[in-house]
KOLGUZA-999378 format. One record per residue (C-alpha): residue in one letter; x, y, z. Coordinates in steps of 0.001 Angstrom, whole numbers, plus 500000, padded with zeros to 6 digits. Layout:
AXYZ
...
***
This chain:
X500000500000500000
X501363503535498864
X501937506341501529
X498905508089500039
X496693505469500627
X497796504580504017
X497319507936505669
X493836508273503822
X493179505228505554
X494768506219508780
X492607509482508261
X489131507663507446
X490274505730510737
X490552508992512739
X487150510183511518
X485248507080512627
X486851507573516351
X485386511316515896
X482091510479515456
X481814507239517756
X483986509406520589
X480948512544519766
X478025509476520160
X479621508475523214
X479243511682525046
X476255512335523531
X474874509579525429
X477089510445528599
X475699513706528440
X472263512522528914
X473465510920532219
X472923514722533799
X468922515474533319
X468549511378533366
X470144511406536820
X468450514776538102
X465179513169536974
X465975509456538763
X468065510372541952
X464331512533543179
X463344509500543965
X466034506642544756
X469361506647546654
X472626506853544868
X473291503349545781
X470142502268545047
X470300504368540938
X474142502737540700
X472171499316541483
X469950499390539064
X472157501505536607
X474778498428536727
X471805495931536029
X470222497605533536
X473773497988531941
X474315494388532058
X470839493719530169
X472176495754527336
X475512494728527061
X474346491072526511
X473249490981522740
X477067492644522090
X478526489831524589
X476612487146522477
X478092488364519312
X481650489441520926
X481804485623522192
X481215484153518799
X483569486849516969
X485997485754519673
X485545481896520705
X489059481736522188
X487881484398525382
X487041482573528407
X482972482719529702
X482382485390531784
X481106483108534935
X485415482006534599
X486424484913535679
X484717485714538919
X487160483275540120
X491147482420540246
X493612484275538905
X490665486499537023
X489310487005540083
X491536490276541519
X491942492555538133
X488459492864538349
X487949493100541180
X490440495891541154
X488538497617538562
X485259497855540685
X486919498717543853
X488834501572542288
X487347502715539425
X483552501980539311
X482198502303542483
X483788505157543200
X482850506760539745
X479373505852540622
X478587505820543980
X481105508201545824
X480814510457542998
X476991510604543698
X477433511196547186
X480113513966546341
X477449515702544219
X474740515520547162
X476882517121549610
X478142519910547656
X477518522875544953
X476174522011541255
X479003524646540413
X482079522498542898
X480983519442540689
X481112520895537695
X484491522753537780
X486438518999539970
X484673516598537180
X486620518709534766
X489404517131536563
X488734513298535304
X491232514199532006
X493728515114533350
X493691512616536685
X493450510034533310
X496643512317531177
X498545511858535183
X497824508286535940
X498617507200531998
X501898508835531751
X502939506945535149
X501300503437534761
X501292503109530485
X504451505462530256
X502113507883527579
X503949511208526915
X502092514773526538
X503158515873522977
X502861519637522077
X500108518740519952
X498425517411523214
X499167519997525386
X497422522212522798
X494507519652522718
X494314519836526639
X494427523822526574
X491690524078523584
X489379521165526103
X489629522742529272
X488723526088527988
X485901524654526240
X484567522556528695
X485066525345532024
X482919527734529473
X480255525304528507
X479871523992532123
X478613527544532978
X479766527733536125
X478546529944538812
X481881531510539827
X479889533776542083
X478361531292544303
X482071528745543403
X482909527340547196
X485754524374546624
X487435525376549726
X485171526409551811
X484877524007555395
X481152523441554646
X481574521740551315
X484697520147551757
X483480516363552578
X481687516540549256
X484585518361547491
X486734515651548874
X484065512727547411
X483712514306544145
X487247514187543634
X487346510665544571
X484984509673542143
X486751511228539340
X489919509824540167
X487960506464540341
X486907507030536627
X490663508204535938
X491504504814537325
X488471502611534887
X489794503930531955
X493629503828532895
X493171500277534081
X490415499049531498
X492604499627529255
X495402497167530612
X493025494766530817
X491993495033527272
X494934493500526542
X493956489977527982
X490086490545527596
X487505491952525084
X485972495391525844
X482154493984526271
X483031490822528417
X485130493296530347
X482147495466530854
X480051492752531729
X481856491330534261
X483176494567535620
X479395495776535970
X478235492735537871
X480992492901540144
X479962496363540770
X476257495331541712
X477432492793543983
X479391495514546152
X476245497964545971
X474056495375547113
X475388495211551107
X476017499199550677
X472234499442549727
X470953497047552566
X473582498959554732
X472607502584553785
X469774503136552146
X467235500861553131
X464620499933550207
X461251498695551134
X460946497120547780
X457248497536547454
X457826501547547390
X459257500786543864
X455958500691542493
X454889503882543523
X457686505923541608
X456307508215538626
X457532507328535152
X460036510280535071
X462650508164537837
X462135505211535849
X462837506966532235
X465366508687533779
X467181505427535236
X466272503967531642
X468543506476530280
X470957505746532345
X471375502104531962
X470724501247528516
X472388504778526759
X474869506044529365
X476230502864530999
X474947500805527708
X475374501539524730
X477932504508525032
X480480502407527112
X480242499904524221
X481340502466521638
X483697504484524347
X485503500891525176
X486019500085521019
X487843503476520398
X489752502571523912
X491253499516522332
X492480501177519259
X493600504700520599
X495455505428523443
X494047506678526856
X494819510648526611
X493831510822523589
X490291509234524513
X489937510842527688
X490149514420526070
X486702513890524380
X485429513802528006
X485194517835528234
X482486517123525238
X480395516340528559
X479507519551530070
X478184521100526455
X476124517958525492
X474910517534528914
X474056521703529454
X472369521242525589
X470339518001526456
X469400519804529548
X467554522750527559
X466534520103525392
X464344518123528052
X464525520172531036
X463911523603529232
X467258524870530899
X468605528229529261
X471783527789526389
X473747530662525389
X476086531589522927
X479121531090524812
X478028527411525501
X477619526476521973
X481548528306521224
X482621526593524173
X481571523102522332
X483380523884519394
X486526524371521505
X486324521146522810
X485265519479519591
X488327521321518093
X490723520257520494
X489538516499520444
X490132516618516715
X493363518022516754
X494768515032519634
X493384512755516775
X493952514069513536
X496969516324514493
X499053513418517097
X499018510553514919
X500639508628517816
X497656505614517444
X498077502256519143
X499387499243516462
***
């Protein structure tokens, strides 16, 4: 194949991870009315429960065709035991629960503005922690990338900078949970992405989500609690919100976010995540009837900008 050919490959390569790595937080963006609309009603513990399950319902049509694409991986029930046993149970300790859970319980005991300005933080814990553990370097193409994202993302997360308290006493327990949480998803996609190595992204979701549902079920009968019947006396907004959740957020999009994973490297991937705030904010006015302004939709474009420069620009890709 001629050099012309193989960079318009390489660039019709780059353009699919675009649009997948758009999709992805298209649907992670929904996770912010979906969870304002569920959480009225049920517990975090109690929406990460039923988030992980619902997850797992979804994933299992792309496990069924993953395992026949892929007849040398070993079941899923293997791996809940042995040597299998601890990666995963790494992952769920470390990353998911506590970009679930503790993230939740950040949110609940601080400012909307505190959690959006420390999730902005979940790149570059990810840029930190893959530069130590995968020995990935910060080109100056990236370090553009980063500047162009953050930007972005701080203007379309339209902060409240009047009301901003991240050090005051009052908030700090749930400053100091919120940052947990994102280094917890820092750590998923870090880690995942060792792991990807030895399994297949779908299997590894499947098996990472019901390891995460078997650690909130104690925390839910610990903390919060459910008289099971009271389930049937939600409104349909909680349950469409959780819907959202599981099937789109923790679905679908972690299905397409976990394919461009395995082909690109972790900074590059994790940039896309400041496409949150603007597609979250949008499907927000969208649904909720929440204001957008100008500067939101510019702020997008930065972000969109930068994530297409740390792809098209740093052709560093994984072989």
């Amino acid at each position: 194949m001629t050099e012309g050919k193989t960079q318009g490959v390489a660039q019709r390569a780059h353009a699919v991870d675009l649009v997948l790595l758009v999709l992805c937080n298209v649907m992670f963006g929904a996770q912010y009315p979906a969870t304002k609309a569920a959480v009225m009603n049920m517990g975090p513990v109690l929406l990460s429960l039923l988030t992980f399950g619902m997850g797992t319902i979804c994933l299992i049509p792309f496990l069924i065709l993953e395992s026949r694409a892929h007849p040398e991986q070993p079941h899923p029930l293997t791996l809940f035991r042995g040597k299998n046993f601890f990666p995963f149970f790494m992952a769920t300790v470390l990353g998911f629960i506590p970009g679930s859970v503790i993230l939740a319980w950040g949110i609940e005991r601080s400012l909307a503005s505190n959690a959006a300005l420390l999730t902005l933080s979940i790149p570059i814990f990810t840029a930190l922690l893959a530069s130590l553990v995968r020995q990935e370097r910060m080109t100056p193409w990236r370090w553009l990338s980063f500047a162009l994202g953050i930007s972005g993302a701080i203007i379309s997360s339209d902060i409240d900078w009047h009301n901003l308290s991240v050090f005051s006493a009052r908030y700090l327990v749930g400053n100091a949970l919120i940052l947990v949480g994102c280094s917890g998803s820092a750590f998923t996609n870090v880690y995942s992405k060792g792991l990807m190595e030895r399994f297949q992204p779908v299997r590894l979701l499947v098996v990472s989500y019901v390891f995460s549902g078997m650690i909130c079920l104690p925390l839910l009968l610990w903390l919060e609690p459910v008289n099971w019947n009271t389930l049937e006396s939600f409104p349909a907004r909680p349950w469409i919100g959780l819907g959202i959740l599981g099937f789109l957020s923790w679905g679908l999009s972690m299905v397409l976010f976990f394919r461009v994973l395995s082909r690109l490297e972790v900074t590059q991937v994790s940039l896309s995540i400041y496409l949150l705030p603007f597609f979250g904010i949008l499907l927000s006015a969208l649904f909720l009837n929440e204001k957008i302004s100008g500067a939101i939709i510019g702020g997008g474009v930065l972000v969109l900008t930068g994530t297409s420069l740390i792809l098209f620009a740093d052709n560093r890709r994984l072989c």
